[in-house]
N, C-alpha and C positions, 0 to 999 in steps of 0.2 A: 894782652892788656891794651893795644893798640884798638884793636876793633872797638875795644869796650869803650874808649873814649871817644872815639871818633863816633859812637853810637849815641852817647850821652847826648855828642853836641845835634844832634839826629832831632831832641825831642823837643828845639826850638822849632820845627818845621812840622810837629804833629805827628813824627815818629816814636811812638811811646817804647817802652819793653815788650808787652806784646805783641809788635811789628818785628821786632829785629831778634836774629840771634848769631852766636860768633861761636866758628866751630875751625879744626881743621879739617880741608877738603883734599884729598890725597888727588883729586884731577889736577885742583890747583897747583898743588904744592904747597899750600900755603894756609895760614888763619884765612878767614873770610867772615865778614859781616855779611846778613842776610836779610833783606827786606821785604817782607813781604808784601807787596803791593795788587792793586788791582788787576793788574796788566801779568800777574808770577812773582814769583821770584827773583830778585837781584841780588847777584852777591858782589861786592868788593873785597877784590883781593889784598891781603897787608904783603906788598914786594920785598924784596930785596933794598937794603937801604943805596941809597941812588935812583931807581927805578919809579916807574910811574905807576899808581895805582889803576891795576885793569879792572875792567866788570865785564861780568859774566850776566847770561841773562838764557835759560836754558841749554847749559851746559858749552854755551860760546861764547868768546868774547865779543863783545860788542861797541868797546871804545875804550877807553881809558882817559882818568883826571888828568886837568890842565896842572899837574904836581908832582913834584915827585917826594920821596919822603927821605927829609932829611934832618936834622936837629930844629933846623931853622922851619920848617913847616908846622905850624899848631894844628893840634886835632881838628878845632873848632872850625878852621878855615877848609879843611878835606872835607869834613861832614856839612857844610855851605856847598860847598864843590860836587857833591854825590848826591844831594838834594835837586840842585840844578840840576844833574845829569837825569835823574826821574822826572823832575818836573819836566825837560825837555822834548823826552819819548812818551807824555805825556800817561806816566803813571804815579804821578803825584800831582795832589791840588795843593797849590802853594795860595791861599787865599791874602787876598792883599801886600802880597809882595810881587806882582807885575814889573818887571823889568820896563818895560811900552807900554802905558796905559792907552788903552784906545778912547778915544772921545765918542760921547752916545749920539753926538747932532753933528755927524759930518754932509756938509755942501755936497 
């Protein structure tokens, strides 16, 4: 039920239903939400509570969220957090949400 919301919060950033799906992965251990992106596949793993959510990204991990999951963690803010983590290996276009705008007339 975790993936599912964390996925909801997904479709502020252009992630609809048919982008994602939440299954369990017996590599994992664990549910995992799926993304499908340009770049493959991304899965987020839903941990152990205390632990940090890892992502997978062809069958390896490949970082894990600034979170860990705990009561006090909302869906909303993980799926913020997993958005970043695509948009940063650059397989997600976050249009207009630029952390650094760059300026077009630099000296």
């Amino acid at each position: 039920m975790q993936a599912r919301a964390i996925a909801s919060g997904l479709a502020e950033f252009g992630i609809g239903p048919a982008r994602w799906s939440a299954a369990y992965d017996h590599q994992a251990a664990a549910v995992v939400l799926r993304v499908d992106t340009p770049r493959g596949l991304y899965a987020l793993a839903i941990p152990a509570p205390g632990q940090p959510f890892p992502v997978r990204h062809r069958g390896e991990r490949i970082g894990a969220l600034d979170c860990r999951r705990t009561y006090g963690t909302a869906d909303s803010y993980t799926a913020a957090l997993f958005a970043a983590f695509l948009r940063d290996r650059a397989a997600l276009d976050i249009p207009g949400r630029d952390a650094c705008p760059t300026t077009k007339n630099m000296v």
